[in-house]
C-alpha positions as CSV (number, residue, x, y, z in Angstrom):
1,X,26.6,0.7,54.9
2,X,27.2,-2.0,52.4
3,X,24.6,-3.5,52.5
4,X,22.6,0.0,52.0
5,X,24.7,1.1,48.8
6,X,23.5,-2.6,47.5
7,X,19.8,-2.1,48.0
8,X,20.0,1.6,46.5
9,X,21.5,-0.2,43.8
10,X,19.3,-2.2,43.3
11,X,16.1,0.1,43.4
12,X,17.5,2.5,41.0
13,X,17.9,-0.3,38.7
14,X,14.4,-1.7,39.1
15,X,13.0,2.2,38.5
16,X,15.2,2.3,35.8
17,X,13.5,-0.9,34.1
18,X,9.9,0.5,35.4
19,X,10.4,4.0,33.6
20,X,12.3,2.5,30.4
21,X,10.8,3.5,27.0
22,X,10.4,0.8,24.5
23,X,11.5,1.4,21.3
24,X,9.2,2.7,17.9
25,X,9.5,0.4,15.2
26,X,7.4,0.2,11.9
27,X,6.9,-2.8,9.5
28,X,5.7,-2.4,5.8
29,X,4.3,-5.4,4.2
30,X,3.2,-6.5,0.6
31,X,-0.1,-8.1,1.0
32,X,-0.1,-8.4,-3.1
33,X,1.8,-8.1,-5.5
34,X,0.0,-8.9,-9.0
35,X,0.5,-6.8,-12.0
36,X,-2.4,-5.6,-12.5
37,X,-5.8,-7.7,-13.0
38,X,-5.1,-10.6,-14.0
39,X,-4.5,-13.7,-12.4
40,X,-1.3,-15.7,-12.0
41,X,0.5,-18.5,-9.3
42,X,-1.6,-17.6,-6.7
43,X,-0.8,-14.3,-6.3
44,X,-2.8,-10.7,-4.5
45,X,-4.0,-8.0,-5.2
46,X,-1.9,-4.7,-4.9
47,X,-1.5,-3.9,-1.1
48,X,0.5,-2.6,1.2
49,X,0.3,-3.1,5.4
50,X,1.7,-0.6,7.4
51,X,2.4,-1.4,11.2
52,X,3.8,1.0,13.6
53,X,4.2,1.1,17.5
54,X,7.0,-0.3,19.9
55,X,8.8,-3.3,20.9
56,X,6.0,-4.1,23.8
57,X,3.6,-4.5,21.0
58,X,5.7,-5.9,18.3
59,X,4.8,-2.8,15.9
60,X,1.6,-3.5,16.2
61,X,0.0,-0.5,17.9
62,X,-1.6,1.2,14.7
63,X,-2.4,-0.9,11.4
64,X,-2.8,1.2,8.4
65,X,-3.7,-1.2,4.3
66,X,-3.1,0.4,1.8
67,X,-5.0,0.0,-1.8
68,X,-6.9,-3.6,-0.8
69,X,-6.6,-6.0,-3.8
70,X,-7.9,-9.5,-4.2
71,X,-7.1,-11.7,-1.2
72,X,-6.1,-9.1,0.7
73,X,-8.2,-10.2,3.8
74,X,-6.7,-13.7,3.4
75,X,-3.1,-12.2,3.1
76,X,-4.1,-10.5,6.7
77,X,-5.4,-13.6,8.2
78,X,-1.4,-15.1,7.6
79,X,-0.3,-12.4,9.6
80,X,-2.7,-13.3,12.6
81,X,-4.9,-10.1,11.3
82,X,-8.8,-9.6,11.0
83,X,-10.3,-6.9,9.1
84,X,-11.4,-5.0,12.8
85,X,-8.0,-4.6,13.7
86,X,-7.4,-2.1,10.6
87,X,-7.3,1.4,11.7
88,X,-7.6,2.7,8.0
89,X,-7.8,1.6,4.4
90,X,-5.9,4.4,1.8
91,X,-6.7,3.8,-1.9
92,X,-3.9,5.3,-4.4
93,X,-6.9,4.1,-6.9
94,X,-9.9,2.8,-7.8
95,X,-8.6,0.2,-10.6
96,X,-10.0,-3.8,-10.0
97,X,-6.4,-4.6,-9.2
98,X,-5.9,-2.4,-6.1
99,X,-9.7,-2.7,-4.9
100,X,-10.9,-6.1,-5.2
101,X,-10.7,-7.4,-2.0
102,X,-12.2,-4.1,0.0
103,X,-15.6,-5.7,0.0
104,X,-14.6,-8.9,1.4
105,X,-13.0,-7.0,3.8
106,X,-15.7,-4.6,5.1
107,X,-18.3,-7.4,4.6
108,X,-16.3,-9.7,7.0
109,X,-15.7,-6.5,9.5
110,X,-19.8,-6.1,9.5
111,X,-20.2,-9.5,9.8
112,X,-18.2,-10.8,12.6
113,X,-17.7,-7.1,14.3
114,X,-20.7,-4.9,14.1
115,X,-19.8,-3.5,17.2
116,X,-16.0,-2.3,16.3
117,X,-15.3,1.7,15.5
118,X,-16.2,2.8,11.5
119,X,-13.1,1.8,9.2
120,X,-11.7,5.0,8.0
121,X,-11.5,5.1,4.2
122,X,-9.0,7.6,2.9
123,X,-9.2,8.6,-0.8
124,X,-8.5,11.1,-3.0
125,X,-12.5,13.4,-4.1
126,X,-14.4,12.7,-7.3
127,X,-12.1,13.3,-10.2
128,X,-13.1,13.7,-13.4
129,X,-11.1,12.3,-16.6
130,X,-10.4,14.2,-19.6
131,X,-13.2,11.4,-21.6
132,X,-15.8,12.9,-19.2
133,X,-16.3,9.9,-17.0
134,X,-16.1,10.3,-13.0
135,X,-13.9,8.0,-10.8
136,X,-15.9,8.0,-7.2
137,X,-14.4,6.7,-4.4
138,X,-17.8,8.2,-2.5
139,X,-19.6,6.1,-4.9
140,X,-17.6,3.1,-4.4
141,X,-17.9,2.9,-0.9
142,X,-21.6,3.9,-0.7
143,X,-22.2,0.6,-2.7
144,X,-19.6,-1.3,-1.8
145,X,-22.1,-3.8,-0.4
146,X,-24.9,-3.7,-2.5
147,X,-24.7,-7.2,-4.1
148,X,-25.3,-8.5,-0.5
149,X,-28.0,-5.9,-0.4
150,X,-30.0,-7.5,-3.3
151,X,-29.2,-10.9,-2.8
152,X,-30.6,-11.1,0.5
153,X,-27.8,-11.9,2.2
154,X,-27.6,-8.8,4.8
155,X,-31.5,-9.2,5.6
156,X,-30.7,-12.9,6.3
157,X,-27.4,-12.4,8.7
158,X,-29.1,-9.7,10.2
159,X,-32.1,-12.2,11.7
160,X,-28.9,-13.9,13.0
161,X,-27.9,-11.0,14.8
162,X,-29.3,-7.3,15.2
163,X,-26.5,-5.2,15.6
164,X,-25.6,-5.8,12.2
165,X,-26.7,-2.5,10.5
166,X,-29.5,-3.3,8.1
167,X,-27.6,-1.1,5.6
168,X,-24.6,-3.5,5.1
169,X,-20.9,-3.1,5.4
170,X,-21.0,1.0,3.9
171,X,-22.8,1.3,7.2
172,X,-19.2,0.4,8.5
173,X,-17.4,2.5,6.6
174,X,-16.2,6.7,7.3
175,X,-14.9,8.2,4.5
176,X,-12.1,10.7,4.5
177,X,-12.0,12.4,0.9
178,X,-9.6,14.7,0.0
179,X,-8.9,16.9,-3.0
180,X,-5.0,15.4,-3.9
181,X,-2.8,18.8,-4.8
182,X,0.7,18.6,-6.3
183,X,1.6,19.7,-2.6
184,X,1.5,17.0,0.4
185,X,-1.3,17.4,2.9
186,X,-1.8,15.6,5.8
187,X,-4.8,13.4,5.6
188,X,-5.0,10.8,8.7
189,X,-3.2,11.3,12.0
190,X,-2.7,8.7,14.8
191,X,-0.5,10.4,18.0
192,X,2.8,10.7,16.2
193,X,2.2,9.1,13.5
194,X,1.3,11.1,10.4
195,X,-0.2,10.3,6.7
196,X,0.4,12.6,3.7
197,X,-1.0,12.6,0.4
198,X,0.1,14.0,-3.6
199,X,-1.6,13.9,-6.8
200,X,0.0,11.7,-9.0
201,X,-1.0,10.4,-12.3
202,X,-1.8,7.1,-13.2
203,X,-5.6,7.6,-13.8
204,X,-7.9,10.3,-12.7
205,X,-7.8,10.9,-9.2
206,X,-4.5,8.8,-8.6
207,X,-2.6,9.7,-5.3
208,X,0.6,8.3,-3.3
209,X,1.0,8.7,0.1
210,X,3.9,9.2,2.7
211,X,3.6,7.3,6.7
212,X,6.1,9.5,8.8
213,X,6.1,7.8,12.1
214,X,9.4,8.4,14.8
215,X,10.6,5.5,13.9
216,X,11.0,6.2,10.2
217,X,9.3,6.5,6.8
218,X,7.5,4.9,3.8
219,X,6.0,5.9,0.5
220,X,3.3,4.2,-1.1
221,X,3.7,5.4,-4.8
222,X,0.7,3.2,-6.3
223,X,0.6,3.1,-9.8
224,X,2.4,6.8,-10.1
225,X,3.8,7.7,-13.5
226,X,4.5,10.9,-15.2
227,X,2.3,13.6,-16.1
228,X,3.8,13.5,-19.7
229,X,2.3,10.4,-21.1
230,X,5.2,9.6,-23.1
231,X,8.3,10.0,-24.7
232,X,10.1,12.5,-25.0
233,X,10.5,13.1,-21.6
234,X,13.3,12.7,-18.8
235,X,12.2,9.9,-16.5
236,X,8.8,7.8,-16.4
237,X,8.3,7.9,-13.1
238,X,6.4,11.0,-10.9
239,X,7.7,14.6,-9.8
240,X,5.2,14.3,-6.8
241,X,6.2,11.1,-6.0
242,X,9.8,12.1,-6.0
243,X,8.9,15.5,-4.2
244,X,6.7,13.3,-1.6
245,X,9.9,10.6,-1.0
246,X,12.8,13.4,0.0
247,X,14.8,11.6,2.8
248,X,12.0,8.7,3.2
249,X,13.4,5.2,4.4
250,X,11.1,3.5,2.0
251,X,10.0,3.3,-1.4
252,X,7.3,1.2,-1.8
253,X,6.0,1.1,-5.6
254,X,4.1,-0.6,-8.7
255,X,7.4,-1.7,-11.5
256,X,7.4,-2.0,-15.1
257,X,10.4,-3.9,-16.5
258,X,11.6,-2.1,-19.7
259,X,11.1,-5.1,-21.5
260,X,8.1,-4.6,-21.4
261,X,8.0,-1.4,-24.0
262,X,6.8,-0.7,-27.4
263,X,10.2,-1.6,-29.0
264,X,10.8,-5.6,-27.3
265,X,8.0,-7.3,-29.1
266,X,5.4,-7.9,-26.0
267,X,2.8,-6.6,-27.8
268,X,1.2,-4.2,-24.7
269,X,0.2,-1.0,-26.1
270,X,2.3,1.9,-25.4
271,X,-0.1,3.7,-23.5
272,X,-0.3,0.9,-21.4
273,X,3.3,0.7,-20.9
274,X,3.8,4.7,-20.9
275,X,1.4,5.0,-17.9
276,X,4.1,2.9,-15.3
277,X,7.6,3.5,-13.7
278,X,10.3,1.3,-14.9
279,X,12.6,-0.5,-12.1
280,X,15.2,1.7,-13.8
281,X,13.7,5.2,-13.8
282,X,12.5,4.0,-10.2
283,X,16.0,3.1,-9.3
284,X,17.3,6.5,-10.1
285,X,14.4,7.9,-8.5
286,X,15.0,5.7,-5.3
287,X,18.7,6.9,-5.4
288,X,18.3,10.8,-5.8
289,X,15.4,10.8,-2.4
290,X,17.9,9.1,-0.1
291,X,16.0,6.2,0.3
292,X,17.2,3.1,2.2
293,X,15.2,0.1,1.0
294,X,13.0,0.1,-3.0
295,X,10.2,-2.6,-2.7
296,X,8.9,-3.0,-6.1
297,X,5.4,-4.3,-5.9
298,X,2.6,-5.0,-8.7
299,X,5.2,-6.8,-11.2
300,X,5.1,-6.9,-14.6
301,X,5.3,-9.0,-15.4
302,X,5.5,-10.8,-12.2
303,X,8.3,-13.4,-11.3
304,X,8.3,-16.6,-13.8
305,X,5.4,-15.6,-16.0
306,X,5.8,-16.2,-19.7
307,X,3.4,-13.4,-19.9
308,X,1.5,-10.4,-18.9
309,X,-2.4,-11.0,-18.9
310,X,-2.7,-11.0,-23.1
311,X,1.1,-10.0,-23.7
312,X,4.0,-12.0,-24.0
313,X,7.4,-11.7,-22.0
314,X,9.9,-11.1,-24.6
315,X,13.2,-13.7,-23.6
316,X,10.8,-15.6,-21.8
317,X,10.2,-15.1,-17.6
318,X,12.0,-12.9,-15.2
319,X,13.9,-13.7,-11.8
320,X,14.7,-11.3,-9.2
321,X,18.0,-11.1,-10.4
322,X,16.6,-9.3,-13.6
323,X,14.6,-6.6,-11.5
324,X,17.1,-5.9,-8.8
325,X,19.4,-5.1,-11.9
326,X,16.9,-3.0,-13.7
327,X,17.2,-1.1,-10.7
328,X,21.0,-0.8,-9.9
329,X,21.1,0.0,-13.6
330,X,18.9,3.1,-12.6
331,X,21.9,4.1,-9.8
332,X,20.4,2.7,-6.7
333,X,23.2,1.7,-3.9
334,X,20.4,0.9,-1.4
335,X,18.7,-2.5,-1.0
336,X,16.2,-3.4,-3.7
337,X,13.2,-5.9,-2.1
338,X,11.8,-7.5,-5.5
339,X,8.1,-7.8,-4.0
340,X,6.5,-11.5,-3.1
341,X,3.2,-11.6,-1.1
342,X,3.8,-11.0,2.5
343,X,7.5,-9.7,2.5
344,X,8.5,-7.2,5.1
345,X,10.9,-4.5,5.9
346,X,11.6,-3.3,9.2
347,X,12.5,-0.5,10.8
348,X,14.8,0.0,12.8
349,X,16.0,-3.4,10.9
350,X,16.7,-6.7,13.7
């Protein structure tokens, strides 16, 4: 009898281990963190990876980049990621900074994958700007290739091999446009993982998203800013972006230090400086959502940089210290992550 009670035991605990559910988990990681588009110590391009699945698949079960600035395929590559393993690109944007390294991307995805699924591109519809001019993401990804069009290039790999489409890397690429509200609408959808999107401002057709996912959240604010341009007004930082982040984990967004402003003596313009979130306002912002972790990403100035592109740092370079500050200043108790290429948050945290 024993001996019986020993090998129930025993099989209850081996269906046990058979029918046990591994846990979600998502990771968000900076693939670039430059200011804007200039160059400085080596640095990306904006971007932002989002991995989601379970601890059988290390979170790696759905891989969503979003904005793709330059170097973002060789940011990837450090994590042991090609471009066919995306599921989806998302552009807040379509300024240099944030879209840079998309045709490296799809150009290496039709050139050592032909055969892999269309990339889904997610961007906000044609928007038009108040000086008249259109910002196309349609446009952008129809040519995205075009210079290896002309040159001769996609003729000359496809003798190499013919399931390369003779119409280059667009050929690759299924665009998902949407017209971006001030309400958030669900735009990409992978089981129980969900992507939202908001207008924002920045520049015309600007947008932020939101990954909801079981095991937590993130928001991608991009380059968000207010819709007042400047001063007076209460905060620098977006409404939609605030309304978008209610009770999300984390923040994930571009950061001007106040420094930085008219008054210090950098010499940016004010519209320039006008159209960002300060690490304080974000702090605040951060603080009244709920959220757990702030990532401040696309610097500026970035870390150690005696200037901005054409401006100078007033006091000379930053640390961390200074921006983790800026943000406590703002109120925020959680944990600031001052963004460096390839840092990651993790939820649930190890």
């Amino acid at each position: 009898m024993r001996r019986l009670t020993q090998l129930i035991c025993i099989m209850l605990l081996a269906l046990a281990a058979t029918t046990t559910i591994a846990a979600p988990c998502l990771i968000v990681t900076l693939t670039g963190t430059q200011g804007g588009p200039s160059a400085y110590n080596g640095l990306a391009g904006s971007g932002t990876l989002v991995r989601y699945g379970d601890d059988s698949n290390h979170c790696n079960a759905v891989r969503l980049q979003f904005d793709a600035g330059r170097g973002t395929s060789m940011r990837l590559s450090q994590l042991e990621l090609i471009p066919a393993q995306l599921h989806a690109v998302f552009f807040t944007h379509l300024h240099s900074d944030h879209v840079d390294g998309f045709a490296d991307l799809v150009q290496m995805r039709w050139h050592f994958n032909p055969g892999s699924n269309k990339l889904d591109v997610v961007c906000s519809t044609d928007a038009k700007a108040a000086s008249a001019h259109v910002m196309s993401c349609r446009n952008f990804t129809t040519h995205i290739g075009d210079a290896y069009l002309q040159s001769g290039e996609i003729a000359q790999r496809q003798t190499e091999d013919k399931t390369r489409a003779a119409a280059g890397p667009a050929a690759s690429i299924n665009l998902l446009a949407f017209a971006a509200t001030d309400t958030a609408q669900v735009v990409w959808r992978s089981g129980e993982l969900t992507v939202s999107a908001i207008r924002s401002t920045h520049i015309a057709g600007h947008a932020s998203y939101r990954v909801d996912t079981p095991a937590g959240s993130v928001v991608i604010g991009g380059d968000a800013g207010n819709d007042t341009d400047a001063p007076p007004r209460l905060s620098s930082t977006s409404a939609q972006v605030e309304a978008l982040a209610a009770g999300a984990d984390i923040i994930v967004h571009s950061a001007i230090h106040p420094l930085m402003g008219p008054a210090a003596g950098s010499g940016m313009p004010a519209p320039i400086f006008y159209r960002q979130s300060t690490v304080t306002d974000l702090g605040s912002m951060a603080q009244r959502s709920g959220a757990k972790y702030l990532l401040l990403t696309h610097l500026i100035p970035p870390l150690g940089a005696t200037r901005q592109g054409g401006w100078s740092v007033p006091g000379g370079s930053l640390t961390e210290t200074h921006y983790r500050q800026a943000a406590q200043d703002g109120g925020f108790g959680g944990t600031v992550v001052v963004g460096t290429d390839l840092v990651s948050v993790r939820l649930p945290a190890k």
